[in-house]
Backbone as numpy.savetxt, mean C-alpha at the origin, in Angstrom:
# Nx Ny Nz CAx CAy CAz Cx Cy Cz
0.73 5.05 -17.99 1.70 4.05 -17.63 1.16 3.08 -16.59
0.58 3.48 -15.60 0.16 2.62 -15.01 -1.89 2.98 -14.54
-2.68 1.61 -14.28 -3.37 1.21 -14.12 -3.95 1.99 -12.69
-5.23 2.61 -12.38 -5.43 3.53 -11.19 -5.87 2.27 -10.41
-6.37 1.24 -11.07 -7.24 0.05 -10.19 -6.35 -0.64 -9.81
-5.43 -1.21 -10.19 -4.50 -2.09 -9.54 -3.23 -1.86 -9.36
-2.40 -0.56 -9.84 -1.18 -0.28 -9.65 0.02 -0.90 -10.12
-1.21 -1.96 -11.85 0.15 -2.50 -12.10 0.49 -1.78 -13.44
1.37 -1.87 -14.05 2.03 -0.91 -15.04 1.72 -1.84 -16.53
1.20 -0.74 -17.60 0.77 -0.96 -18.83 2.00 -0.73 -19.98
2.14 -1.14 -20.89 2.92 -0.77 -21.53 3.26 0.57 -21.73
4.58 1.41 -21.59 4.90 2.65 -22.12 3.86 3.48 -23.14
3.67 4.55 -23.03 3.25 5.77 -24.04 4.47 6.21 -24.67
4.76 6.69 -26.04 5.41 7.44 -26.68 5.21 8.47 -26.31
6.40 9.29 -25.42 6.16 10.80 -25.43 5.89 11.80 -26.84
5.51 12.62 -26.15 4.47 13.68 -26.81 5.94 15.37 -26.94
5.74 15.56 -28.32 6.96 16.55 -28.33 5.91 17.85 -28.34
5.91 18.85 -27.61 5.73 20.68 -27.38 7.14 21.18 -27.58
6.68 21.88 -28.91 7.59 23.10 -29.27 9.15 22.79 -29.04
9.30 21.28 -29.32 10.28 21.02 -29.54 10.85 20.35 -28.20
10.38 20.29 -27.16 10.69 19.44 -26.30 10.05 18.13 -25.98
10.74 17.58 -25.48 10.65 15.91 -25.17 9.27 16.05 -23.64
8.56 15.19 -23.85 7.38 15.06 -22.42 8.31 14.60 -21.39
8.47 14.86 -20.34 9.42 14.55 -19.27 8.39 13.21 -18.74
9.16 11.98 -18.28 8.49 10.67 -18.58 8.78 10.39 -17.00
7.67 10.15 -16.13 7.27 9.48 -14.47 8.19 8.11 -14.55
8.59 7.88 -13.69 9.32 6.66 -13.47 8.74 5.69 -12.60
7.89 6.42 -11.39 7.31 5.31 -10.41 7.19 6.63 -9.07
6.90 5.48 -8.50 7.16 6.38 -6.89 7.60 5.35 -5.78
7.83 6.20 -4.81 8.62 5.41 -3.80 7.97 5.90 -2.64
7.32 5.55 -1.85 6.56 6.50 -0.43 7.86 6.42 0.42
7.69 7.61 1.27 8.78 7.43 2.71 7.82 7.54 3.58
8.34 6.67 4.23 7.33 6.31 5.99 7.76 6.59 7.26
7.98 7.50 8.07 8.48 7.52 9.33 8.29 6.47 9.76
9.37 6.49 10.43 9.49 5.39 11.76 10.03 5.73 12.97
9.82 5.12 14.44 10.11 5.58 15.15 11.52 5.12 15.71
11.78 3.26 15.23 12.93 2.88 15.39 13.53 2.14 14.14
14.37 2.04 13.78 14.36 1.80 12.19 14.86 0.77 12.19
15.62 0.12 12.83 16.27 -1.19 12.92 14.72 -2.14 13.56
14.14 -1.82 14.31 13.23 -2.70 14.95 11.73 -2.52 13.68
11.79 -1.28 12.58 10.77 -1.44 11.88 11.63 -2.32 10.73
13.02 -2.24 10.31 13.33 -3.54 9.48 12.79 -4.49 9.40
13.18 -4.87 10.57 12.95 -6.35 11.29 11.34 -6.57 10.91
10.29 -5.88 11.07 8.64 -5.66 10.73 8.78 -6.30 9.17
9.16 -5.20 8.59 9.03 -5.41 7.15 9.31 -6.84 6.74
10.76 -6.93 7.15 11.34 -8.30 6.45 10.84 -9.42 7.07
10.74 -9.80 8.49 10.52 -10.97 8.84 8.85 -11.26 8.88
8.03 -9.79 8.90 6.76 -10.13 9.28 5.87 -10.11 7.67
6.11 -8.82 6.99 5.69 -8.61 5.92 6.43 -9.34 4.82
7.34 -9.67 4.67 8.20 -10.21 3.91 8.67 -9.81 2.63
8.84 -8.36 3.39 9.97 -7.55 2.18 11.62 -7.70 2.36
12.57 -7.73 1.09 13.72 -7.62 1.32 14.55 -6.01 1.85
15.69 -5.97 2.78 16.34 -5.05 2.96 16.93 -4.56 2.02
16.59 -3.71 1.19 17.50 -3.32 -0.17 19.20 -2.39 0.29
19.10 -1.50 1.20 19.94 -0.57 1.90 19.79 -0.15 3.08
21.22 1.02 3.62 20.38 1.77 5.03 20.13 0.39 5.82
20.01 1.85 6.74 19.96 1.60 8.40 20.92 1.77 9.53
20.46 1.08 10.38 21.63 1.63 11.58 21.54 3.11 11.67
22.92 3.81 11.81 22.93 5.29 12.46 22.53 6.39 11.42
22.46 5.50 10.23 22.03 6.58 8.91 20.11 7.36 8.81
19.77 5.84 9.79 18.21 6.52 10.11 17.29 6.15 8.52
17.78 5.82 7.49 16.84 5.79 6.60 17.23 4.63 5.96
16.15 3.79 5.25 16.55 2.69 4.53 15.51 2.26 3.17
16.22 1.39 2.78 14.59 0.73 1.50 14.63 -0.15 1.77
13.35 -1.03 1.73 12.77 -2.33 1.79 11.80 -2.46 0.30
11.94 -3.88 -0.29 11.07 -3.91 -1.37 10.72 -5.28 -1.29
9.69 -5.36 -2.20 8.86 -6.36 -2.25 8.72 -6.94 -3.55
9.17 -7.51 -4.74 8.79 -7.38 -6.18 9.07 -6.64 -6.68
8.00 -5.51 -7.30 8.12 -4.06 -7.54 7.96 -2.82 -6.72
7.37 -3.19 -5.54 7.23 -2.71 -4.62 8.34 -1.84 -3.93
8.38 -0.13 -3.70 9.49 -0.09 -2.86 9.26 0.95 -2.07
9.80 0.82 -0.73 9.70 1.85 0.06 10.42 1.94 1.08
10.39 3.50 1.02 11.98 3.92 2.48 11.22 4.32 3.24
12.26 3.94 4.59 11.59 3.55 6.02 12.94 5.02 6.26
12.17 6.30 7.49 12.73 7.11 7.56 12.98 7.50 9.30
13.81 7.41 9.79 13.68 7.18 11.55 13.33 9.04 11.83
12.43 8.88 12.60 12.35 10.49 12.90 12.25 11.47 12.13
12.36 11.75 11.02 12.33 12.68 10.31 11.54 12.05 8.72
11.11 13.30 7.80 10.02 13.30 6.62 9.09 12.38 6.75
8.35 13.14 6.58 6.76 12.42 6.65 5.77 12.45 7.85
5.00 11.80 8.23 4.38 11.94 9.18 3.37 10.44 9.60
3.74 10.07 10.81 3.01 8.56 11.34 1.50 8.64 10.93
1.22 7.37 10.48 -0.15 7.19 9.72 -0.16 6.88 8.51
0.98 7.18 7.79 0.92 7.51 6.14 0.09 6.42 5.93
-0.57 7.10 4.36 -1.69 5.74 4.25 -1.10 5.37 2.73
-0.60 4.09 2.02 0.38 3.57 0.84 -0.69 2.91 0.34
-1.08 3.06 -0.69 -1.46 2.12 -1.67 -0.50 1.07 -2.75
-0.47 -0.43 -2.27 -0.05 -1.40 -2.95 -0.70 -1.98 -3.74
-0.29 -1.91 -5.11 -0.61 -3.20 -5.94 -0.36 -4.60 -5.86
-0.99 -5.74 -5.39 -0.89 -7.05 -5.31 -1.25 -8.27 -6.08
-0.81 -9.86 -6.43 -1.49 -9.62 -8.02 -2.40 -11.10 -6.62
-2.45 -11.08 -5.52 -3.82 -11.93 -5.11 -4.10 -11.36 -3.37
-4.65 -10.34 -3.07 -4.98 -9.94 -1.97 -5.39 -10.84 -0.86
-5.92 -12.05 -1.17 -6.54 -13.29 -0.10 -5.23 -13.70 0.15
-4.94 -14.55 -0.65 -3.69 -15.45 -0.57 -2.83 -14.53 0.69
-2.23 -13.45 0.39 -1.65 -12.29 1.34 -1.85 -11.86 2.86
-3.53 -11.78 2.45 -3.76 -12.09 3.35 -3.66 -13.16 4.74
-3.73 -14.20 4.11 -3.45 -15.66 4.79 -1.70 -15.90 5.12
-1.35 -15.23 4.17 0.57 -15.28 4.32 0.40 -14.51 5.94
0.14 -13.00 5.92 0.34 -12.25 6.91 -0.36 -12.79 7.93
-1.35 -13.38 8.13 -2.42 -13.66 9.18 -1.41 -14.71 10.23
-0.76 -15.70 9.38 0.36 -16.96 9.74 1.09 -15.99 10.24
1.75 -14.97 9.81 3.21 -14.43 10.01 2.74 -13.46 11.57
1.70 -13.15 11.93 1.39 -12.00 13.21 0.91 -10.58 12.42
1.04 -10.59 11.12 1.22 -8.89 10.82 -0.16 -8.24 11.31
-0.27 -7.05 11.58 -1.63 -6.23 12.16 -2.04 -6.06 11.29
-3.53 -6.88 10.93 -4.21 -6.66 10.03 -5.44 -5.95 10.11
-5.38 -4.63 9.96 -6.22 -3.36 10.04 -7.80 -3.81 9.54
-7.64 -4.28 8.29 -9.45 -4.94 7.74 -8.76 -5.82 6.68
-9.56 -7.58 6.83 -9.36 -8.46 6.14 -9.90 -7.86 4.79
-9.83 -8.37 3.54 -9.92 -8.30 2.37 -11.23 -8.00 2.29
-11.93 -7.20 1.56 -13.04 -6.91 1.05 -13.07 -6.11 -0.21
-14.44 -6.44 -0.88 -14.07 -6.57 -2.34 -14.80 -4.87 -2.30
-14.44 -4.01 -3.59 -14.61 -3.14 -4.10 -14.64 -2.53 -5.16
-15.58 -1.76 -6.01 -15.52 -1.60 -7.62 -13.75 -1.57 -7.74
-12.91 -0.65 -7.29 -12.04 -0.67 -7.85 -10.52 -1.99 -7.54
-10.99 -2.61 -6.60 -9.86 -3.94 -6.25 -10.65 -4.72 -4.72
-9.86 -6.03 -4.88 -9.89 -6.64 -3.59 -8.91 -6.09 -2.45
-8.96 -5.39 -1.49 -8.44 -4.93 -0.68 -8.78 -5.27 0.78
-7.07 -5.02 1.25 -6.99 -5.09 3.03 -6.41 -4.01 2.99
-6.30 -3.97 4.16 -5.50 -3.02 5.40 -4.82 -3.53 6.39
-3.27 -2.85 6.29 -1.92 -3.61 7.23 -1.21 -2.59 7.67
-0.91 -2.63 8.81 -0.18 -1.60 9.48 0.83 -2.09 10.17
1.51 -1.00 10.06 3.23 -1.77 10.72 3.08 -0.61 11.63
4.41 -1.11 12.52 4.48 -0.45 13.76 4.61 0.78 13.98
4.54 2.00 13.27 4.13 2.75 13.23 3.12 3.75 13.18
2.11 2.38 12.79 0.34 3.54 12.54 0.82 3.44 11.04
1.66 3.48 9.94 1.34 3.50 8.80 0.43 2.76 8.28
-0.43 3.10 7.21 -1.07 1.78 6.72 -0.86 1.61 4.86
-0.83 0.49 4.82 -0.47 -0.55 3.86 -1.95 -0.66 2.94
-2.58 -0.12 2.39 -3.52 -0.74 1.45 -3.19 -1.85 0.28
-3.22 -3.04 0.40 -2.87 -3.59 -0.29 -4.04 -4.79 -1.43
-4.31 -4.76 -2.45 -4.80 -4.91 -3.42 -4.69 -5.75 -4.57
-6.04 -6.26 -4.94 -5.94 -6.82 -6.41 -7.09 -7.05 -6.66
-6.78 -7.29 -8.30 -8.42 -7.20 -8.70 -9.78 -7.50 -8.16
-10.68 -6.71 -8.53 -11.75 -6.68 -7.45 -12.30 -8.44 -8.13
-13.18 -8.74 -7.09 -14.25 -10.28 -7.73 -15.59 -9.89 -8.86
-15.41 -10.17 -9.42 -16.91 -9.97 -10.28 -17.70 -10.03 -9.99
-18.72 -9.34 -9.86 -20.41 -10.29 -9.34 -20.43 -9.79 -7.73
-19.60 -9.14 -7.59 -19.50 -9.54 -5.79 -19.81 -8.26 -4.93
-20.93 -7.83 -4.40 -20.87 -6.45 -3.69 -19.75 -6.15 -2.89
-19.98 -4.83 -2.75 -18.96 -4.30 -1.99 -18.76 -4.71 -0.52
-18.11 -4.69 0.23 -17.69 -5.07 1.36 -17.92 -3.59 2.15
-17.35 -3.80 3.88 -17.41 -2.52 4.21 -15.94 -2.02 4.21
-16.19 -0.60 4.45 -14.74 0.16 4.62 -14.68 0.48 5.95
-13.14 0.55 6.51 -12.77 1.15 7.72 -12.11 2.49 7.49
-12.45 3.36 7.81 -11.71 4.77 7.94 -10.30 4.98 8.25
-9.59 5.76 8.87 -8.71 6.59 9.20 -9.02 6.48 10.73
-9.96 6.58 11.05 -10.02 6.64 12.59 -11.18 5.01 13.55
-11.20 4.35 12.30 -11.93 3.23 12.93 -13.01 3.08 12.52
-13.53 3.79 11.96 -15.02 3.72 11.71 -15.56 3.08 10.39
-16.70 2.43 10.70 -16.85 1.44 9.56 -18.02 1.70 8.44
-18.04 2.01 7.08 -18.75 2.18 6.32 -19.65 1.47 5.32
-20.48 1.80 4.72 -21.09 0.15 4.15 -21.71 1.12 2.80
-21.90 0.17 1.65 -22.38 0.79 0.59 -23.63 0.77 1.03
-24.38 2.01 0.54 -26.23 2.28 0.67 -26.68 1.23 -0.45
-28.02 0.81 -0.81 -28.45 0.55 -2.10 -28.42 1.46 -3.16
-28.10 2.72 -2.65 -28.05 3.48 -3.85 -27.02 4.45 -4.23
-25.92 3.30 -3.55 -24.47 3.51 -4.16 -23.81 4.67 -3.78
-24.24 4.58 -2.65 -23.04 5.88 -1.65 -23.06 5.16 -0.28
-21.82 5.96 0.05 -21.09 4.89 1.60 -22.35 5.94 2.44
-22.28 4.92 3.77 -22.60 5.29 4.76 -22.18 5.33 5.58
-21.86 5.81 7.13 -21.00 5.02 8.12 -22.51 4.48 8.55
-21.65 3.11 9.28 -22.38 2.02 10.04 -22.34 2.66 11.95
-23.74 2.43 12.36 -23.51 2.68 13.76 -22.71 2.24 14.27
C-alpha cells in the first residue's frame, strides 16, 4: 500500500483469502508525540509548522494536528516518550524547507539528498523530530547525516556511513 521511499500511498492490493478468511487490511498510522504543554505545542504545529488543529486540547491533554495526509496526536504528559523520531512523506522537501526557515521552525539538518529521499530534520518543542522527505535528486551523492545525539556522518567511497570527526 504504501511506498518505503517516500511514504506516499500506491494503489490498493486485493486482499488475499486463508482458509476462508478475509487479509485484515492496514489503514495508515498516526504517531503520538508527548508533549510537555499542549496548548503551547498547538500553537508550534499550527502557526510555525503549518498544520491544522483537527481536535482536543485544553484540559483533555491530547489532540490531532494534520497536515494533508499527514496526521498526528500531540499527547500532554503521558504515552510515548520525548525525542520520538516521525518519518514524513513530503511531495518537495526544499521548498519546505524554505517555508519553515521564514516561519522560525528548528531546523535540526537542512535537506540533504539520500538513496532513499531528499530529507531534513525538524523538531518541535519537545525534542521530537520530524523527518521530513521527498524524492531523492538523481545523479546527486549523498549528503551527510546527523544522528540522534548530534553527530554527523558522511558516506565512505565505499558506501558505508562513517561518523565525521
Amino acid at each position: 500500500m504504501t511506498r518505503a521511499k517516500t511514504g506516499r500511498r500506491s494503489a490498493p492490493k486485493k486482499s488475499t483469502r486463508r482458509a476462508g478468511r478475509k487479509a485484515v487490511a492496514f489503514e495508515g498510522v498516526t504517531p503520538v508525540l508527548r508533549v510537555r504543554r499542549l496548548e503551547k505545542s498547538l500553537r508550534h504545529y499550527v502557526d510555525v509548522l503549518g498544520f491544522r488543529r483537527d481536535w482536543g486540547g485544553g484540559e483533555k491533554g491530547f489532540a490531532s494536528v494534520s497536515r494533508g495526509d499527514c496526521h498526528i496526536f500531540l499527547s500532554q504528559g503521558d504515552q510515548g516518550h520525548f525525542g520520538t523520531w516521525v518519518w514524513v512523506g513530503v511531495s518537495d522537501a526544499a521548498a519546505l524547507h524554505e517555508e519553515y526557515r521564514r516561519r522560525g521552525a528548528r531546523i535540526r539538518h537542512a535537506p540533504a539528498n539520500y538513496d532513499w529521499a531528499l530529507e531534513m530534520q525538524v523538531e518541535d518543542l519537545d525534542g521530537n523530530v520530524l523527518r521530513m522527505g521527498s524524492e531523492p535528486l538523481e545523479g546527486e551523492p549523498a549528503g551527510e547525516w546527523l544522528d540522534m545525539d548530534g553527530r554527523r556522518w558522511s558516506m565512505g567511497p565505499e558506501g558505508s556511513w562513517r561518523r565525521r570527526p
